[in-house]
N, C-alpha and C positions, 0 to 999 in steps of 0.2 A: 299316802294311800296305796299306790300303783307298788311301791315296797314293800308292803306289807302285805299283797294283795300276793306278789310275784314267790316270795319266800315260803309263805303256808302254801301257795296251790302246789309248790314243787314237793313241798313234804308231803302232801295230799297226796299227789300224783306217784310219789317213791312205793309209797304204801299201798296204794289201791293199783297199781301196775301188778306190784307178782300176785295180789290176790286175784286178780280181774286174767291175769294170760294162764294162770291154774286153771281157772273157768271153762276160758277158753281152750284147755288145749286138751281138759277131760271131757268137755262136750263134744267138739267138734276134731279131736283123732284118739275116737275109742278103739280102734282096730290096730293104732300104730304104735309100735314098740318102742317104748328107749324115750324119747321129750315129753315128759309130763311135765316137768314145772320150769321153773324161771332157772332154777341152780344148773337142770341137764341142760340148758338150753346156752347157759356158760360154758361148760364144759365142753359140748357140741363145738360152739364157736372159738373155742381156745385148741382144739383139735385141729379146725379147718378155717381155719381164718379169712377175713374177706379181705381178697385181694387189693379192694380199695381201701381199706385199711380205716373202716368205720367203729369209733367207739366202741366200749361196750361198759363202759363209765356209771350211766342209769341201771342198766340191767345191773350189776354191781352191787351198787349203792339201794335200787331197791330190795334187792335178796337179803340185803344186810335188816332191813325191817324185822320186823316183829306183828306184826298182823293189825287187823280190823279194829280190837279193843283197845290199842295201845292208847295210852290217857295223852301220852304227846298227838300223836293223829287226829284223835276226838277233840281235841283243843284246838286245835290246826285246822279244823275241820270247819268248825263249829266258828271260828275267828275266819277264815275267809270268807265263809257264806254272809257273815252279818259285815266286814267291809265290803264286799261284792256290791250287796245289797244299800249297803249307806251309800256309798259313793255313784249308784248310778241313780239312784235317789234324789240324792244332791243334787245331781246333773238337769234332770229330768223336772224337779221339785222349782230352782234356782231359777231356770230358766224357761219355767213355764213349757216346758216342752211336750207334743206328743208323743217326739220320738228324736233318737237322736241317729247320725247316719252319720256312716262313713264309708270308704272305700275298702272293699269286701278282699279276704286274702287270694290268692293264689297258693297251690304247692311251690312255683317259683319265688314267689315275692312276699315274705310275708311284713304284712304292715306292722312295724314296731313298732308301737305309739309311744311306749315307756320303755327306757334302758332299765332290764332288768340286775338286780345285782348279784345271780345266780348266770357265770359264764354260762349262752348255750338255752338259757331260756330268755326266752320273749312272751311279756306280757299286751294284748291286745283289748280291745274293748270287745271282740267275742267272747275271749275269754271270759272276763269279768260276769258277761252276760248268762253265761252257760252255768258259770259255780252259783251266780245269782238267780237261775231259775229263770231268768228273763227270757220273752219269745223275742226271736231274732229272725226277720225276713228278706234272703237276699233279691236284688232285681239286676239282674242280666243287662249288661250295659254298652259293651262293646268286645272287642278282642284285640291283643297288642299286634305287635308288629308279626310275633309267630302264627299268631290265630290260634292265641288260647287265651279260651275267655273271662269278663274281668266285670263286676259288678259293683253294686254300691248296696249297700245293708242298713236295714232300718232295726232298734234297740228300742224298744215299746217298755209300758212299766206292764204289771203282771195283767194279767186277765184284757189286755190292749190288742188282741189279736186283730180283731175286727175294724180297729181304727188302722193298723199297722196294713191291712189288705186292703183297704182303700186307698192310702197314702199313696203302695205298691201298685195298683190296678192303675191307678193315675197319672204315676209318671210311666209305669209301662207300656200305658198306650200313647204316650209325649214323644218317647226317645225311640219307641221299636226297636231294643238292644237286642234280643233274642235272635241267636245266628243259628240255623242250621248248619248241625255236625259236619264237619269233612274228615272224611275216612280214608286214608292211604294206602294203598296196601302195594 
């Protein structure tokens, strides 16, 4: 499931990346010259390269797409939504669940739940939840060792919102994970 699930979102993601940073980059820099699409923005970074020496792999690999109507993307599309959706189903369905939970990502750490078989991606039960339309709500739980913070996330079936904020209101007020910010300067 978690392979089949990880393969099409990556095709999903190829495809709707350079139509989505088009979007983004005629929306939001009408004034500025020269990086309108995903191609100059190769180009760009093949001129000036990042010193850290970060990929540029996906950006690539999505340019190389073919757009929105492609019948492989639409299939790809259309094939992850409905495993998304079976598999948390299952889950949810199987084990009588109102919601299922697990420990919430970080930009540091992110939880791999399944080895995906696309070096470089990771597939997660956010994930699954987000192509699935599923509402996903996190609760603030503590902070590591740096003091940055780390939660736990509840994965409701559709229209469960309201069950999903009482669950969360609940142990919210158990644990009192919620820190205020500290600000360095």
């Amino acid at each position: 499931m978690f392979t089949l699930v990880s393969l099409l979102e990556f095709l999903v993601l190829l495809h709707e990346f350079k139509w989505g940073i088009k979007e983004y980059l005629h929306k939001y820099t009408a004034g500025i010259d020269g990086v309108k699409t995903l191609k100059k923005i190769i180009e760009f970074n093949r001129r000036y390269p990042d010193p850290n020496g970060y990929s540029q792999d996906i950006f690539i690999q999505s340019e190389a797409t073919d757009g929105l109507r492609n019948k492989t993307y639409l299939a790809a599309r259309s094939k992850n939504l409905k495993a998304a959706k079976d598999y948390l189903d299952f889950l949810l369905t199987k084990y009588k669940l109102d919601a299922i939970i697990a420990p919430s990502e970080s930009y540091r750490n992110v939880t791999n739940l399944v080895e995906s078989t696309i070096p470089g991606v990771q597939v997660n039960l956010f994930s699954v939840a987000a192509i699935a339309g599923y509402p996903v709500i996190t609760v603030p739980v503590s902070s590591d060792v740096s003091g940055v913070p780390f939660g736990i996330s509840f994965v409701g079936r559709p229209n469960s919102e309201r069950i999903l904020l009482k669950i969360c209101k609940a142990l919210e007020s158990k644990i009192k994970g919620r820190l205020p910010p500290k600000f360095h300067m």
